[in-house]
N, CA, C and O of each residue as an XYZ file, in Angstrom:
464
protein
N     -50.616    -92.655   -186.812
C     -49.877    -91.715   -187.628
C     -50.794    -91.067   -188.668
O     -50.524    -89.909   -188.988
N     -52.009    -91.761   -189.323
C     -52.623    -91.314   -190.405
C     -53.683    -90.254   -190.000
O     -54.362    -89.527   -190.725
N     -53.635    -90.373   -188.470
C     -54.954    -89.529   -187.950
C     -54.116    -88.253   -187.242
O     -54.681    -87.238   -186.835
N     -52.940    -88.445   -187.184
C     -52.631    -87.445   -186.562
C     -52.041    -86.265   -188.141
O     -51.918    -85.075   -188.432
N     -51.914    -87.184   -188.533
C     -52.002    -85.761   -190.260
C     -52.973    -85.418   -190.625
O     -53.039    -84.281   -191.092
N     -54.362    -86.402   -190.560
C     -55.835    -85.947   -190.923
C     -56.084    -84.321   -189.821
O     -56.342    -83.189   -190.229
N     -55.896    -84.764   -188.462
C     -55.908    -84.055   -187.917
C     -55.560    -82.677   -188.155
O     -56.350    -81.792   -187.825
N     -53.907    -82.279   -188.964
C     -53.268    -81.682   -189.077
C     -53.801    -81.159   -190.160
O     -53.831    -79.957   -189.894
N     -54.208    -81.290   -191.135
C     -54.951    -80.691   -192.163
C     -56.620    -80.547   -192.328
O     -57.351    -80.349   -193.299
N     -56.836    -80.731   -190.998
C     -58.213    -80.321   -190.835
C     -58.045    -79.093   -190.135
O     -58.745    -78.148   -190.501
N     -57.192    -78.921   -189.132
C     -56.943    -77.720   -188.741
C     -56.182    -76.775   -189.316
O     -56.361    -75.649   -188.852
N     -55.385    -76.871   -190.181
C     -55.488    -75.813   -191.381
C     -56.437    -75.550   -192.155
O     -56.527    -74.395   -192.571
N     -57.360    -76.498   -192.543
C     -58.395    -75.810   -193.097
C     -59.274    -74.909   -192.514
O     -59.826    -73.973   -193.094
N     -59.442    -75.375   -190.777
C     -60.252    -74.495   -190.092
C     -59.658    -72.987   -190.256
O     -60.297    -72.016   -190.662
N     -58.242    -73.005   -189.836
C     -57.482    -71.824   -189.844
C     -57.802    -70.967   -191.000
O     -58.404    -69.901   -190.868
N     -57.226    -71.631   -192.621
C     -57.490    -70.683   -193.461
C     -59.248    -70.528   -194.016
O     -59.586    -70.016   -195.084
N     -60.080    -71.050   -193.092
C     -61.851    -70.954   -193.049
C     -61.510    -69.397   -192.368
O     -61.534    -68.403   -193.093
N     -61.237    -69.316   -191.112
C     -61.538    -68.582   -190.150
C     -60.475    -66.578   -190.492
O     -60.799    -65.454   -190.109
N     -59.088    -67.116   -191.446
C     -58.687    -66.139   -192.069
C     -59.048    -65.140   -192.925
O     -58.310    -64.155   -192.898
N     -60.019    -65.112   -193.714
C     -61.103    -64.409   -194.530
C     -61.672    -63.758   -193.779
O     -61.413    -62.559   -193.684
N     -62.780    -64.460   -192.892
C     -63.945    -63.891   -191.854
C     -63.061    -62.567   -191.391
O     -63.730    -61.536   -191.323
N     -61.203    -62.404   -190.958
C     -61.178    -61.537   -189.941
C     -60.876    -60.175   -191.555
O     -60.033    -59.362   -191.179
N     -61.143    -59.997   -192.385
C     -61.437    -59.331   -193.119
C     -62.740    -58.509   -193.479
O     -63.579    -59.030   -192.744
N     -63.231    -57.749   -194.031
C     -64.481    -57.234   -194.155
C     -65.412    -58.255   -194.844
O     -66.571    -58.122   -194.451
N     -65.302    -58.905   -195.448
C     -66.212    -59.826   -196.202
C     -66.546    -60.751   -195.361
O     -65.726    -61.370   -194.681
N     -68.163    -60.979   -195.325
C     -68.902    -62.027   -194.680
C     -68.710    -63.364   -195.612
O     -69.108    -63.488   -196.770
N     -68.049    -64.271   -194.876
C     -67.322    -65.652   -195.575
C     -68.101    -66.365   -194.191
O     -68.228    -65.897   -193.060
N     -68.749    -68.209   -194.980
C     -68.847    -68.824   -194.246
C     -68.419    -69.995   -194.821
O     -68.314    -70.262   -196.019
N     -68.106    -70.882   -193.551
C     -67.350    -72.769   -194.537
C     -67.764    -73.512   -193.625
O     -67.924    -73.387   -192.411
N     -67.951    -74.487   -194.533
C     -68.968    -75.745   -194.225
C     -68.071    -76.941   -194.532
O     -67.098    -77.089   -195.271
N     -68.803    -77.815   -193.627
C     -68.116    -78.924   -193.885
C     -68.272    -79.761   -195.181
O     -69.451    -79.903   -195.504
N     -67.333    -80.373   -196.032
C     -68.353    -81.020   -197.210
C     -69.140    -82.493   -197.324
O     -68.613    -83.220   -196.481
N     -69.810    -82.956   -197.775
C     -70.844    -83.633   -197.835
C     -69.946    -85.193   -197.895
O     -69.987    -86.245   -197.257
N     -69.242    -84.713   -198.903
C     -68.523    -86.220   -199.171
C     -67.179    -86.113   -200.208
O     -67.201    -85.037   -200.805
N     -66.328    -86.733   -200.471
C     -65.109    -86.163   -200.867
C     -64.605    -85.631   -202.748
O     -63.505    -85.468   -203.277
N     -66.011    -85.507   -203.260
C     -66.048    -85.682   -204.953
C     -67.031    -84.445   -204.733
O     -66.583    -83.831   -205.701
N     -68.033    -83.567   -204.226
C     -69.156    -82.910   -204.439
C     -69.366    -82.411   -202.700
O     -69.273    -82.960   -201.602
N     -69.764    -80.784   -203.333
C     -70.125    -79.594   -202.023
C     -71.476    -79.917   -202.610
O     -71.760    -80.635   -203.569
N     -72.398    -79.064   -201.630
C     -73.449    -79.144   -201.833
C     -73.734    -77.666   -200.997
O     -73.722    -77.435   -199.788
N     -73.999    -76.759   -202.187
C     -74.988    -75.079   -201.969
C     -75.503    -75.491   -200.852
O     -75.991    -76.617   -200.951
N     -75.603    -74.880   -199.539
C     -76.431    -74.549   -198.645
C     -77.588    -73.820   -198.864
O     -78.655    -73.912   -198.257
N     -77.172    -72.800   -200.143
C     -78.789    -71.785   -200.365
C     -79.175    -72.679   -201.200
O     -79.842    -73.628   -200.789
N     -78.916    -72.587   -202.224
C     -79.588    -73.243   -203.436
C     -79.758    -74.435   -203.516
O     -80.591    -74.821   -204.336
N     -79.008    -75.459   -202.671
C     -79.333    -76.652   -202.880
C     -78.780    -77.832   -203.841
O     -79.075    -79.019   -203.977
N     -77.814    -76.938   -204.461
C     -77.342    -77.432   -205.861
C     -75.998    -78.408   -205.508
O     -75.708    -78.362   -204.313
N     -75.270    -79.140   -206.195
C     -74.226    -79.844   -206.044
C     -72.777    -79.424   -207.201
O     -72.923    -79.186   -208.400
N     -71.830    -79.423   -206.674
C     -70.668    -78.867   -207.464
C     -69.469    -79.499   -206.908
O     -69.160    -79.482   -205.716
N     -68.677    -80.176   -208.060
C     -67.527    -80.866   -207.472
C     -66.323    -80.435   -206.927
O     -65.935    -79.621   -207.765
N     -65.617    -80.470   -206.175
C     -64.550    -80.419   -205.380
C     -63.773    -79.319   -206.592
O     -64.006    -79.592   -207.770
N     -62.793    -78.004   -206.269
C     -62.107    -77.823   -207.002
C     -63.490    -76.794   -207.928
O     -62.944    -75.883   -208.551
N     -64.340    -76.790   -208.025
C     -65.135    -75.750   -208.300
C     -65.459    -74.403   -207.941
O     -65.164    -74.279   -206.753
N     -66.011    -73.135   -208.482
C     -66.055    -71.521   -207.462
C     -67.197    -71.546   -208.765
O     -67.086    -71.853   -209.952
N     -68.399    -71.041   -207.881
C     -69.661    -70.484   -208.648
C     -70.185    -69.185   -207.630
O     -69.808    -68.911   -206.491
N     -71.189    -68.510   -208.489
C     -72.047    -67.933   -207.774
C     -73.225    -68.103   -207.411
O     -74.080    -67.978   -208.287
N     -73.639    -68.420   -206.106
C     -75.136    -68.637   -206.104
C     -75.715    -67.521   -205.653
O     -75.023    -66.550   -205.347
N     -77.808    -67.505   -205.497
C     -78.638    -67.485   -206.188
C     -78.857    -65.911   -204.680
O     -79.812    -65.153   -204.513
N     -77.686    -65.994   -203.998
C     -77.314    -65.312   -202.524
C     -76.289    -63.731   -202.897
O     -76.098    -62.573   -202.526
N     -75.904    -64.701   -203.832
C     -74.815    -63.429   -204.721
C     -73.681    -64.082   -203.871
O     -72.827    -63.283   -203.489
N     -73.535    -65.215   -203.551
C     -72.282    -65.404   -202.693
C     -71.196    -66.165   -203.444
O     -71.602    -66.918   -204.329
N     -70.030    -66.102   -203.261
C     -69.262    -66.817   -204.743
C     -68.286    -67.572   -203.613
O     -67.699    -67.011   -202.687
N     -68.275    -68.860   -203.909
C     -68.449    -70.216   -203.213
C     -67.254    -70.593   -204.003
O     -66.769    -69.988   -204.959
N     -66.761    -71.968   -203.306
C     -65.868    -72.400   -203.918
C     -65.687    -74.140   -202.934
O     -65.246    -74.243   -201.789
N     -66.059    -75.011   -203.606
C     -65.811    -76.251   -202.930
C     -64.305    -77.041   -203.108
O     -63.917    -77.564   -204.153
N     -63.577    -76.991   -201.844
C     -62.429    -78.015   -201.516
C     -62.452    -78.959   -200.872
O     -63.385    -79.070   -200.076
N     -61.705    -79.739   -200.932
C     -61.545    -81.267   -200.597
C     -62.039    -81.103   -198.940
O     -62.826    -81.865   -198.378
N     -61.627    -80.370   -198.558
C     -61.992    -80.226   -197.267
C     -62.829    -79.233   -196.053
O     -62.917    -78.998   -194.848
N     -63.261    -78.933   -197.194
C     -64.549    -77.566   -196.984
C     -64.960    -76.900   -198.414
O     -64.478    -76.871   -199.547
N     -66.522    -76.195   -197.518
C     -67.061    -75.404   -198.446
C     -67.171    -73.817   -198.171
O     -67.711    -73.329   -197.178
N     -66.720    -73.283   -198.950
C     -66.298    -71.812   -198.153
C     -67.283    -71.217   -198.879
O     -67.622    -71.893   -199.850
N     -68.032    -69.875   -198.702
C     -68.893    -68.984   -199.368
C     -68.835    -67.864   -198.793
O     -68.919    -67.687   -197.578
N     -68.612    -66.602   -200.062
C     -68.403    -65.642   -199.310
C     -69.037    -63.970   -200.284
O     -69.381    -63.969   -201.466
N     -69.029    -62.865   -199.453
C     -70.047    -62.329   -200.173
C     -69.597    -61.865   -201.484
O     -68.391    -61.651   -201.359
N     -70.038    -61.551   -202.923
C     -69.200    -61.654   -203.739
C     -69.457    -60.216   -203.972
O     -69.303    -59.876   -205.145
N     -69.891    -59.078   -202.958
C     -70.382    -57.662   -203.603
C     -69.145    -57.158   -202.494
O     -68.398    -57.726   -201.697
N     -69.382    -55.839   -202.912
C     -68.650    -54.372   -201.848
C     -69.590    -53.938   -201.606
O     -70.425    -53.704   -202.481
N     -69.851    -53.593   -199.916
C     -70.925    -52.965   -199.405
C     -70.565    -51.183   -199.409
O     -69.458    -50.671   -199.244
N     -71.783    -50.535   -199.634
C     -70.792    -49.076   -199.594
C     -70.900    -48.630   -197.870
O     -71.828    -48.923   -197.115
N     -69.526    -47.758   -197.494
C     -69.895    -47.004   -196.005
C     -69.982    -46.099   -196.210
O     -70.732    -45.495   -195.443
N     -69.382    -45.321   -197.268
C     -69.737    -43.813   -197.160
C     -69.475    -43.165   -198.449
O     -68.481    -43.266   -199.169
N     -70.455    -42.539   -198.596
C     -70.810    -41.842   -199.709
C     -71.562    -40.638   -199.190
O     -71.951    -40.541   -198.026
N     -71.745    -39.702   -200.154
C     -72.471    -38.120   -199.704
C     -74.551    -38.464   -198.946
O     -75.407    -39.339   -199.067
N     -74.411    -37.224   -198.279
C     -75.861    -37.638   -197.287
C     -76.719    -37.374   -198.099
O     -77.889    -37.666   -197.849
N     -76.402    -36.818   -199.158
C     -78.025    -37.112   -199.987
C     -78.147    -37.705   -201.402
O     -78.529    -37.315   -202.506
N     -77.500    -39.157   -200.696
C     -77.508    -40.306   -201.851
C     -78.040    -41.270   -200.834
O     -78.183    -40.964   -199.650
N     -78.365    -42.594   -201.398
C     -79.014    -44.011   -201.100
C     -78.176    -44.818   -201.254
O     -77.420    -44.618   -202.205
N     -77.967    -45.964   -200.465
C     -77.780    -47.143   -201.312
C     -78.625    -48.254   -201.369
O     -79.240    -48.772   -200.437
N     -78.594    -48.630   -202.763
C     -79.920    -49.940   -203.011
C     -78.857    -50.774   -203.556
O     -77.779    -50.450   -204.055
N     -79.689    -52.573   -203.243
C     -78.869    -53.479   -203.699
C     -79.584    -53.958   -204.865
O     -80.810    -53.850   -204.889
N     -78.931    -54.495   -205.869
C     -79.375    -54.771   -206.964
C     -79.049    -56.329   -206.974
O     -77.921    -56.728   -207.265
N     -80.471    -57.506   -206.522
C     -80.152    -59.081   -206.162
C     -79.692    -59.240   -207.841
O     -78.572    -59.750   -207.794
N     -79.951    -59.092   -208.835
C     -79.625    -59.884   -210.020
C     -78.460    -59.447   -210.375
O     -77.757    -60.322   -210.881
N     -77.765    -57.921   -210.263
C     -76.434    -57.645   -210.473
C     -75.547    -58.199   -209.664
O     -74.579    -58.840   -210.073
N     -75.819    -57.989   -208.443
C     -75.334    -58.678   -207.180
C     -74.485    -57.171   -207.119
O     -73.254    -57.158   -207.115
N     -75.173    -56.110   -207.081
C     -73.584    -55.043   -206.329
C     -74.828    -53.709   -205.282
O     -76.034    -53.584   -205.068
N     -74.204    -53.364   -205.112
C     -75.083    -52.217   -204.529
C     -75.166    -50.899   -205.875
O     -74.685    -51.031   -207.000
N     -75.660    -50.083   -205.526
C     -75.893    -49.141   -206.576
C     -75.984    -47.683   -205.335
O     -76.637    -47.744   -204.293
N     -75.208    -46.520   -205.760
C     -75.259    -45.667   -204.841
C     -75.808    -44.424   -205.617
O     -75.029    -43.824   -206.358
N     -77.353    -43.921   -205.467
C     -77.585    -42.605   -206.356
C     -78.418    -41.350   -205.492
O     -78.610    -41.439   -204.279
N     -78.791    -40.394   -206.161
C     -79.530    -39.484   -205.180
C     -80.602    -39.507   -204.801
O     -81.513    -39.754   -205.592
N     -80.852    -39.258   -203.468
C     -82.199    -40.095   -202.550
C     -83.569    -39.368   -203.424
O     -84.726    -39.645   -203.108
N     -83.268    -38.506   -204.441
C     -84.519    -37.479   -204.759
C     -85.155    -37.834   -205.918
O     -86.363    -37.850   -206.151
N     -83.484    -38.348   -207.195
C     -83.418    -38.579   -208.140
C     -82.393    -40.222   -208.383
O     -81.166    -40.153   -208.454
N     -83.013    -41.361   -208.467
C     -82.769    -42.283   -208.682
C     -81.634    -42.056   -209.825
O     -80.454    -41.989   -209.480
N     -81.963    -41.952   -211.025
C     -80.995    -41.626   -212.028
C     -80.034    -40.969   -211.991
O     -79.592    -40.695   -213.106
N     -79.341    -40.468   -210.927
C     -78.389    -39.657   -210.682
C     -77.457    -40.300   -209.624
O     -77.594    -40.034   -208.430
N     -76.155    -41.465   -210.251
C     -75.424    -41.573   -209.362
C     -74.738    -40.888   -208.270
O     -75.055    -39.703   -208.173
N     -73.748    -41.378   -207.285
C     -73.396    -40.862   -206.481
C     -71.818    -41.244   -206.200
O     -71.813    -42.427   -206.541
N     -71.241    -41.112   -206.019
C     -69.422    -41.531   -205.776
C     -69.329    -41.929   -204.595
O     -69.516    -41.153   -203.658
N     -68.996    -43.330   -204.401
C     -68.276    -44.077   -202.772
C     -66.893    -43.489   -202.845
O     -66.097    -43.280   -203.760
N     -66.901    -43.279   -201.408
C     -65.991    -42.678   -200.894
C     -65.035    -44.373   -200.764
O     -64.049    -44.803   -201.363
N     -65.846    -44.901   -199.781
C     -65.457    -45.954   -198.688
C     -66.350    -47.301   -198.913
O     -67.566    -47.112   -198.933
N     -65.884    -48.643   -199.086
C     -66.471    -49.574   -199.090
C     -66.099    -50.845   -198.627
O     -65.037    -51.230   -199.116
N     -66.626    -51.610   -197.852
C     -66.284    -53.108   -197.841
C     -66.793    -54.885   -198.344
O     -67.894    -55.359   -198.625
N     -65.689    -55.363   -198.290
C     -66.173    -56.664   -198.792
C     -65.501    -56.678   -200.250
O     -64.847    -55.639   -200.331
N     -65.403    -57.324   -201.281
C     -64.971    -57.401   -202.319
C     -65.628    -56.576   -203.451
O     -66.787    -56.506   -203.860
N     -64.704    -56.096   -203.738
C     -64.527    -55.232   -204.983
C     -64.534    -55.804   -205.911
O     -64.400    -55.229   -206.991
């Protein structure tokens, strides 16, 4: 009886793992290490159960009792005007959209995915 509920809530967790992914945001979940502490896949770092940080990926994570989920914490741009760029900015963690000629001269997204 106790394994067939373990069961049952392992596969909800897979489920709501795999519910995110069918969204625009690149989300991945891991299994956790042990039942008090996730452990960063990038960074390496340890964070207890019931925790959401950002690591060093720009990815904003969140460890539960029964997984470790991480997912991207920027909006990617799709479309914006053809004579703009987009550059990512690792320490802001967002993209930045300006004119391919003149850096200093933003640009307006039309269209974007992943979290806002």
């Amino acid at each position: 009886m106790f394994f067939a509920s373990v069961k049952k809530y392992l596969a909800l967790g897979l489920l709501l793992c795999v519910l995110p992914s069918l969204s625009n945001a690149a989300c991945g979940c891991f299994p956790p290490i042990d039942t008090t502490h996730c452990m960063d896949t990038s960074d390496y770092t340890w964070h207890a159960v019931g925790s959401t940080w950002r690591n060093s990926e720009c990815m904003v994570c969140s460890c539960g009792l029964f997984e470790l989920e991480c997912c991207d914490g920027y909006a990617t741009p799709r479309q914006f005007p053809d004579d703009c760029v987009s550059v990512f900015d690792s320490k802001a963690c967002q993209y930045i959209v300006h004119k391919k000629d003149d850096p200093t001269v933003e640009c307006p997204i039309y269209a974007a995915v992943g979290k806002v």
